[in-house]
N, C-alpha and C positions, 0 to 999 in steps of 0.2 A: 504494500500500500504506500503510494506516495506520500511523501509530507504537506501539510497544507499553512500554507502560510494566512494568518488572518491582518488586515491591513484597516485600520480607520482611515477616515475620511478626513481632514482638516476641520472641518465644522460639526463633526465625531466628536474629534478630541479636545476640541475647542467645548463643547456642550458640558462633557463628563468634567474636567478641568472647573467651571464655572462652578458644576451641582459639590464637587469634592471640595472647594473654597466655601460654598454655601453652607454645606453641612459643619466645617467646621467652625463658620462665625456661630452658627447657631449653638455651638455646643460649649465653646470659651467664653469665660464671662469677660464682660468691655460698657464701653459706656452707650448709654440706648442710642438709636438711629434717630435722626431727625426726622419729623416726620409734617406734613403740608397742615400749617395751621397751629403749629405750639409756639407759645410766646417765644420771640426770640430772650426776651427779658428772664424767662425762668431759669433760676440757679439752674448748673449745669451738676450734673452726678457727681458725687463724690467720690473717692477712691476707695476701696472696699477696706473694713479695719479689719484687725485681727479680734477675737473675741474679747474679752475684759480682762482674764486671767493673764493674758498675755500682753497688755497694756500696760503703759507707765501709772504712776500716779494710783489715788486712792480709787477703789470703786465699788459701784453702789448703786441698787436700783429700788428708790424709795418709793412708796405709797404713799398716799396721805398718811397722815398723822405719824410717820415712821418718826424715829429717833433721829436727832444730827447725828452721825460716826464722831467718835470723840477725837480730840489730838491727839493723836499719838507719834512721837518723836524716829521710832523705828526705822530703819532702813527697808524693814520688809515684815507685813503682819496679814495673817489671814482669819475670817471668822468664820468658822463652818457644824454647818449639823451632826453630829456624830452616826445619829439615827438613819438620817435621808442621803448624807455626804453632800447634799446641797450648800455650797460659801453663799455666804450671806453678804460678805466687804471682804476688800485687800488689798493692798497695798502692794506693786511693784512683786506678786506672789508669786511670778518663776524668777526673781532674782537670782543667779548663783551666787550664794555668799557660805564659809566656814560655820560648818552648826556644832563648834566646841561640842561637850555630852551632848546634847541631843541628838546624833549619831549612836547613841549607845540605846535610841529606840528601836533602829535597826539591826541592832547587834542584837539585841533582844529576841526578837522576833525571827531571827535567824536562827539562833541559837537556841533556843529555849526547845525547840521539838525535839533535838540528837542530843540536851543535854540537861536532863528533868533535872529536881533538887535531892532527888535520894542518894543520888550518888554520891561515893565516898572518896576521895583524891590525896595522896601526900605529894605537898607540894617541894617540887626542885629546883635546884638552883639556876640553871636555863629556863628556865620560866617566869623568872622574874627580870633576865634579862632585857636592854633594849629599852626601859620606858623613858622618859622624854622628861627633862628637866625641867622641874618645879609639877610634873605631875601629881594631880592627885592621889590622894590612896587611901585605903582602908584598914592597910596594917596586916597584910599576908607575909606571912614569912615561910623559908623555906622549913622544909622537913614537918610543918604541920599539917595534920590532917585535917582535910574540911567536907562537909556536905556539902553540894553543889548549892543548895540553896541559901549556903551563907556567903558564899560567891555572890551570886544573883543578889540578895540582899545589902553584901558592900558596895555593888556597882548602882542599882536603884537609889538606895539610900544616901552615900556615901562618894558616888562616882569614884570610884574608887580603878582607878587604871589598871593596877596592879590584881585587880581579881579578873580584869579583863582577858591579862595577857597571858594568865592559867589557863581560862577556857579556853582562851583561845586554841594555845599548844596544844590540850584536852582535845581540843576539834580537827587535828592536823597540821598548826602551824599560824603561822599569822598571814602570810600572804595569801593560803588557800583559803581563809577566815574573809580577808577581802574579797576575795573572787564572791564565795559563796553571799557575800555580803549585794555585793554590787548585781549580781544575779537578784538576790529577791530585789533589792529594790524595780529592777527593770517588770520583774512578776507585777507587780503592786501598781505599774503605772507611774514611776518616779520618774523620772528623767533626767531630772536636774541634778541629783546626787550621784559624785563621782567619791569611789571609798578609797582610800589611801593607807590611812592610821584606823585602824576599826574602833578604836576606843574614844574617837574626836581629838585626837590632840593634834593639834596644826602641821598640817602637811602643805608642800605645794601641791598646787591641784586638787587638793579636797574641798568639794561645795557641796551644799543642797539648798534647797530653799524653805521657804515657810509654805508654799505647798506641797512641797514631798514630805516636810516632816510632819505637816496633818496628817496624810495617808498614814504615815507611821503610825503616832499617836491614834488615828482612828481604828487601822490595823488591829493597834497593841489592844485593846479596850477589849476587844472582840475574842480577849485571851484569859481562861481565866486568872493562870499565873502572873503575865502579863499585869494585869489590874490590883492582884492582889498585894506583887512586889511596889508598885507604884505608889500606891495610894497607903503605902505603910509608913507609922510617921518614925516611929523608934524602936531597934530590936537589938540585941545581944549578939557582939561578934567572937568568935573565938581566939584568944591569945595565948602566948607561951607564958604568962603569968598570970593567969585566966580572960574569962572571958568579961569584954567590957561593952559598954555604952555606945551606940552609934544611932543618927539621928539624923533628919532625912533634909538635906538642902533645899528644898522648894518652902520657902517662906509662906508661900500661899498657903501650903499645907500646916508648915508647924506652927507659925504666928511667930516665928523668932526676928530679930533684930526688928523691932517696933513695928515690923508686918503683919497688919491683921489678918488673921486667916480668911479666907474666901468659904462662904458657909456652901455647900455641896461641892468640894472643890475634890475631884476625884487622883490628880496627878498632874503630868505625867512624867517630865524631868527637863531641869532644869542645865545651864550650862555654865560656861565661861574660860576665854583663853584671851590674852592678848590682841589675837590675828582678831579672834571674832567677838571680841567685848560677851553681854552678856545676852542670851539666848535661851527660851523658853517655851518649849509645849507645854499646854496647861489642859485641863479640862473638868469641867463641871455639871452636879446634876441638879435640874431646879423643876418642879413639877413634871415630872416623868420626860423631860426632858434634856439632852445632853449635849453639849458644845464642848468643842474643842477648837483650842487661839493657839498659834503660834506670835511668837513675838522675836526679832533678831535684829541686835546690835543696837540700842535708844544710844541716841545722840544731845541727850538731855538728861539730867535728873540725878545725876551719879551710880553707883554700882546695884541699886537696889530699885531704880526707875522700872526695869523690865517687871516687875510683879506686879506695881501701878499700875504700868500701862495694859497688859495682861484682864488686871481687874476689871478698868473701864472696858474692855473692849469686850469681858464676859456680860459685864451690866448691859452694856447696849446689846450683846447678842438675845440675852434673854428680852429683854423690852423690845425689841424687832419685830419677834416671833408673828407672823402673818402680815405683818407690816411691810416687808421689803419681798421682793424677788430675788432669785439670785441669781451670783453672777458666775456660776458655774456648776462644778461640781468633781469632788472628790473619787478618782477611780476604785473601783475594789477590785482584789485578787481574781473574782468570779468573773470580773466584768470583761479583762484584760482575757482571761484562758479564752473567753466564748469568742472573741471577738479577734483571737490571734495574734502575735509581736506586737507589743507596743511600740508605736511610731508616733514622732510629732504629730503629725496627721490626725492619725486616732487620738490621742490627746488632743490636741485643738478642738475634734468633733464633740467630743465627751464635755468638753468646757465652753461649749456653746455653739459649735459650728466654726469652720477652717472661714478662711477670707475666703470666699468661693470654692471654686472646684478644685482637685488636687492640679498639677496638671499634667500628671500620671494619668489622672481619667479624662483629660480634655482631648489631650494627644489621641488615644485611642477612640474617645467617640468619635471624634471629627477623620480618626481613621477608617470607625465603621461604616459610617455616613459614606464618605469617599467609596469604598468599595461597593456599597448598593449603590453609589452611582453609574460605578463603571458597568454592575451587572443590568439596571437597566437602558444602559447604555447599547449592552451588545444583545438584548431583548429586541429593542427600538430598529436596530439594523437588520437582525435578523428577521423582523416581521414583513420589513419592506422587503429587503432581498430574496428571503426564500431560503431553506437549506438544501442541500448540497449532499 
């Protein structure tokens, strides 16, 4: 059988060309077509934003009679539902900035499934290796024996690095501690947080923001260990001259240095390094309902401003309630498995919708379009010509 050459016409190819252009204005988003008879006067389109989350500056979608958001001095603060993961306001909420402990919400929650509190550990001298000058601690020494939950209990309570960097080893190491660290957060819909130091202490290139460290904090809640280590105010640690007093750093929670405690004030952990000043997950229960505020780095007020500020933005979240809309929302673990890799993309969608179409899906429709043009293209030919 011969070969058959098929040849268009100029005014063929010129047709299909036109409808393959057509289909894809129609599929790219752009600014509308002028059209016979619209004001020349009418504002012209704007350019499409990104959703709010992903915005500078405070944001907020009030109703009548809603609350003003209060001032708050922070670099970067979000307020959100614990229950619905609906934010409520935020501030600059994918900022990447250093979350001093608050990082060790993630460590939590990583750890906590391969490493319950029954377990019994003697600890060694490589294990306490490696921690980071002027580190915190909770007083682990080598050659003592601990339950894991008193581990868990000096790092909650105490932030305590040095119970960090047992588990850690306990887990395989510390850099496979990151890996596995930096993996969930990618489960959970984080994006922003790159893990370096698993224990929060100032690395280059360690960030997260105040909306990844909700996700944590909301994560964590949903734990019961989790919630139980958090929300503890003072427990007994074990020492080689017995066992002593330790007492939990979140002000909100114990009412120490002239900080009133916050009444339903559940946890969740608080921070502080140098790189990242002072930094805090909080979350509170107030009529069967639950918030969770991050707060990172106040540029105001001195070392104890972040619980303030914290406060006020629990107060306004409670008084809100049906009063505001939001201005996104908080992924969950479930939400990211059904929906497959988390990508910017899917983030943006999840927090309100991307600035239009990806243009992964532009490209391709306006590729699908193109080729029904071309087929009823050689339809059109064939109908007049005749087959062969």
């Amino acid at each position: 059988m011969s070969g058959m050459t098929i040849r268009f016409s100029s005014r063929m190819v010129g047709s299909c060309s036109a409808l393959c252009v057509v289909g894809a204005l129609a599929l790219v988003p752009g600014p509308a077509v002028a059209r016979t008879g619209v004001d020349p006067a009418a504002p012209k389109p704007t350019a499409l934003q990104p959703p709010p989350l992903y915005r500078s500056g405070t944001q907020v979608r009030p109703r009548a009679g809603a609350p003003e958001v209060p001032n708050v001095s922070a670099l970067s603060w979000l307020v959100a539902d614990a229950g619905t993961g609906d934010v409520l306001a935020s501030h600059d909420a994918h900022r990447p900035l250093p979350p001093a402990s608050t990082l060790k919400t993630l460590f939590a929650l990583t750890m906590l499934p391969t490493l319950p509190g029954g377990i019994r550990h003697t600890v060694a001298e490589r294990e306490l290796e490696g921690l980071g000058d002027g580190s915190s601690t909770v007083g682990v020494t080598e050659g003592q024996t601990y339950q894991v939950t008193d581990l868990w209990r000096g790092i909650f309570l105490h932030s305590g690095n040095d119970a960090v960097h047992v588990l850690a080893s306990m887990n395989g190491g510390w850099d496979t501690t990151a890996h596995q660290m930096q993996a969930k957060a990618r489960a959970l819909g984080a994006l922003d947080t790159h893990v370096v130091s698993p224990d929060g202490y100032d690395a280059p290139g360690q960030t997260s923001s105040a909306y990844d460290l909700a996700i944590f904090g909301r994560a964590g809640l949903n734990r019961e260990d989790f919630a139980r280590y958090c929300s503890t105010v003072d427990a007994t640690f074990p020492g080689n001259g017995g066992a002593y007093e330790i007492q939990n750093t979140n002000r909100l929670l114990t009412g120490a240095d002239g900080i009133a405690p916050y009444p339903g004030l559940i946890g969740v952990k608080n921070g502080y390094t140098s790189n990242a000043g002072n930094t805090l997950v909080a979350a509170a229960r107030r009529g069967g309902r639950t918030l969770v505020v991050t707060v990172l780095n106040p540029q105001s007020g001195g070392g104890l401003a972040v619980y303030e500020e914290a406060r006020s933005l629990l107060d306004w979240g409670f008084g809100a309630a049906g009063r505001v809309d939001p201005v996104g929302s908080l992924l969950s673990a479930r939400t990211v498995a059904q929906a497959g890799p988390a990508t910017p993309d899917a983030v943006m969608a999840q927090d309100g919708g991307g600035p239009g179409w990806p243009v992964t899906g532009a490209i391709a429709g306006a590729a699908a379009v193109g080729a029904g043009a071309v087929v009823l293209a050689l339809r059109f030919k064939g109908g007049r010509s005749g087959r062969r």
